[in-house]
N, C-alpha and C positions, 0 to 999 in steps of 0.2 A: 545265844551269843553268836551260832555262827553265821545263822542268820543275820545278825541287823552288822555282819564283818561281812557278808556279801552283799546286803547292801550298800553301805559305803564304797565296796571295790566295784559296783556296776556307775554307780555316782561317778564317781572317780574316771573311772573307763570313759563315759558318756563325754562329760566335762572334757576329756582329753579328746576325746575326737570333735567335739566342735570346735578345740582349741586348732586343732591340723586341719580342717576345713575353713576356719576364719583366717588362718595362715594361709592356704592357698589363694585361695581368696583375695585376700591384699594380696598378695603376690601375684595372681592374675592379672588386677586391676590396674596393677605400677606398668605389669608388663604391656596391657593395652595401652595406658594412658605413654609412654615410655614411645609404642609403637607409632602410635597417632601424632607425637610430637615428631618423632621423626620424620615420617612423613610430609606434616606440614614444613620442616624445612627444610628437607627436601624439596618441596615442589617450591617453595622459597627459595630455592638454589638454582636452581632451574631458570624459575622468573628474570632474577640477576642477570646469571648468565648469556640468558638471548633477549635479553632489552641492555647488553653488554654489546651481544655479539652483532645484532643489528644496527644498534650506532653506528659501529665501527664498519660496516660492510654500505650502508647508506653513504658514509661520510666518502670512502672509496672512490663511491660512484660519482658523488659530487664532485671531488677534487680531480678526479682525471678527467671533468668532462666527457667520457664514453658512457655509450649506452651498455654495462654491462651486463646482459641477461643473465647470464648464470647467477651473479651474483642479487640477481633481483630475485630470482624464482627461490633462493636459500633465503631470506630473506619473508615472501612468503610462507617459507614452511616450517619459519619459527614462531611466524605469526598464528599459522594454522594450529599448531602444535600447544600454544598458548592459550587457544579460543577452546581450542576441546576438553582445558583442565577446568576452564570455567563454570559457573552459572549462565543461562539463559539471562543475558542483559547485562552482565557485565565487561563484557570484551570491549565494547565500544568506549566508553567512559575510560574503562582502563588505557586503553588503545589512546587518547587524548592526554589524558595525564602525565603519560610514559614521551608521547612524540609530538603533543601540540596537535593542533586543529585547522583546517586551511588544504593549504596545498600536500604539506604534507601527508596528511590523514588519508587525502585522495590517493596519494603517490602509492602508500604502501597497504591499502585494501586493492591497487591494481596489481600489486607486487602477490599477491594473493592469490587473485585470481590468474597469475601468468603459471605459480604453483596448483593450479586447482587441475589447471592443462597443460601441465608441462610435457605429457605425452605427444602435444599436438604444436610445442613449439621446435619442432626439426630445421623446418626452413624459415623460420623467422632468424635475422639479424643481429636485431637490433631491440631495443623498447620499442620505441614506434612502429615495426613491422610488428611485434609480440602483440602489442594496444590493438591494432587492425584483425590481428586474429582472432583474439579472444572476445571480441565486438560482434565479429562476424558469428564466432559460434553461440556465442550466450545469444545474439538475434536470433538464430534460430532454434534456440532450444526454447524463447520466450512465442516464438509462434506456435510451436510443436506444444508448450504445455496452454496455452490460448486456445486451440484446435481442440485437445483432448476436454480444456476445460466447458467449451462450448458445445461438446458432443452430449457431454455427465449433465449439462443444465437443460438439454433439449430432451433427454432422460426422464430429467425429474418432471421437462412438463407434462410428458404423455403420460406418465404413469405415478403422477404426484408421491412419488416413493424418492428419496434421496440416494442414488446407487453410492456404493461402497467407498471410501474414499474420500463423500465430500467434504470441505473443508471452509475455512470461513471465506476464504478467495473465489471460491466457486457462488457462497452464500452473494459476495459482494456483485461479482459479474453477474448473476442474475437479478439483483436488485437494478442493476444499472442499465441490462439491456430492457428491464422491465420501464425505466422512465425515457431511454430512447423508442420506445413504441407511440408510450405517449405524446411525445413530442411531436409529431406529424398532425395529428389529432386537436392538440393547441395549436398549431399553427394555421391547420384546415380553419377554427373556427374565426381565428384571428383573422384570416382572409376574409372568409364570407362577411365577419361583421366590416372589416375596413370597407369593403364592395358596397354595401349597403348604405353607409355613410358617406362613402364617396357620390353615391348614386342619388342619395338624400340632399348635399348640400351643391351637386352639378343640377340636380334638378329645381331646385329656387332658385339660384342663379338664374336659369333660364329665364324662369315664370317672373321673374321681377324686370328683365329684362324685355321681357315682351310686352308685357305691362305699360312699363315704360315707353317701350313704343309706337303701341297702340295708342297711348293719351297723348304722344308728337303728335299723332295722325289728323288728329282731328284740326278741322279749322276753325270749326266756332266753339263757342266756350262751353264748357263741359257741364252737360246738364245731368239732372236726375237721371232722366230715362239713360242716358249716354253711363253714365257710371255702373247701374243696374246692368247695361252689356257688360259691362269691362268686368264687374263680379260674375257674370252667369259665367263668363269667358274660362274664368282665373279658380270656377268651382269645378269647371272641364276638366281643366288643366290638373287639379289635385285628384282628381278619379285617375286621372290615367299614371300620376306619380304614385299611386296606391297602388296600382295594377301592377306595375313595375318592379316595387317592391316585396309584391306578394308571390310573382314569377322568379324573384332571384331567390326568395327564401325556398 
């Protein structure tokens, strides 16, 4: 009896804590799912707000006619701010949606990059001094990584090992300075054959022309024996157009 009365009370027991485990449980789950929702509207919130607060800072700019940099570079950095909650490919698309495509889209990916250096705009202005700076440095940071990249592809020729780093841009610039080598190479042969051709159809020219000559020449009319010259002449003539041809090749 009291056996099968402890049985039931470890049943019982058992039962009751998978009851408080499957209670936490859901209760966990609301609580994450509860979290994640917040979250997403949160960052929902967010979105709003600075595709709010750039309108109205764009539009600013527009209506006073001035070049307001500050207000450009804040501007940028709600953009920035917006691209880093992203996925990989959606900034653009959204960026379009949100402000149209054209001039605009250009305006404020420069608005972007005036926040990317804002360190470096002291002595700028205005936008247009801001555009000239930010032109001049991104020019030099695209030779600086050209130079490195062209250093990493002269790497891999000597030692057919890809050093650390490389990437598909590297992959491309050596495919491409791979078909600028060749291009010399077509063009060498394009020459020699245009030369040859050139040299093949100046040299009939000639030969038909002399030809021609030589049968003014005569005064009485053109006999057997006279012809048989004018071919042994004209069989010269193609030995040394052969000769010619065999010295350019």
């Amino acid at each position: 009896m009291n056996a099968g009365n402890n049985r039931g009370t470890k049943s019982k027991q058992h039962f009751e804590k998978h009851k408080v485990h499957g209670t936490l449980d859901e209760r966990n789950n609301r609580e994450e799912k509860n979290t994640h929702q917040a979250e997403d509207e949160s960052q929902a919130d967010r979105q709003i707000q600075r595709i709010a607060e750039i309108n109205l800072l764009n539009k600013d700019i527009e209506d006073t006619k001035k070049s307001n940099l500050e207000k450009a570079i804040k501007i940028g950095e709600l953009l920035s701010q917006q691209k880093l909650e992203m996925e990989h490919g959606e900034f653009l698309p959204w960026l379009r949606l949100n402000f149209g495509v054209g001039k605009s889209e250009r305006t404020l990916r420069d608005y972007m990059r005036y926040y990317r250096h804002r360190d470096k705009m002291a002595d700028a202005a205005n936008l247009s001094e801001a555009s000239d700076i930010v032109y001049k440095i991104e020019s030099e940071l695209r030779e600086k990584r050209e130079t490195e990249a062209r250093e990493m592809v002269r790497q891999y020729e000597l030692t057919n090992i890809k050093p650390k780093g490389w990437k598909i841009y590297h992959e491309n610039l050596y495919n491409r300075l791979l078909e600028d080598r060749k291009a010399p190479k077509q063009e060498e042969n394009a020459t020699v054959e245009f030369t040859h051709e050139t040299l093949r159809k100046k040299t009939e020219v000639s030969l038909m022309e002399d030809i021609e000559r030589r049968l003014k020449s005569f005064d009485t009319p053109q006999t057997i024996e006279t012809m048989r010259n004018i071919i042994a002449w004209a069989s010269g003539k193609i030995k040394e157009y052969e000769a010619q041809i065999k010295h350019a090749s």
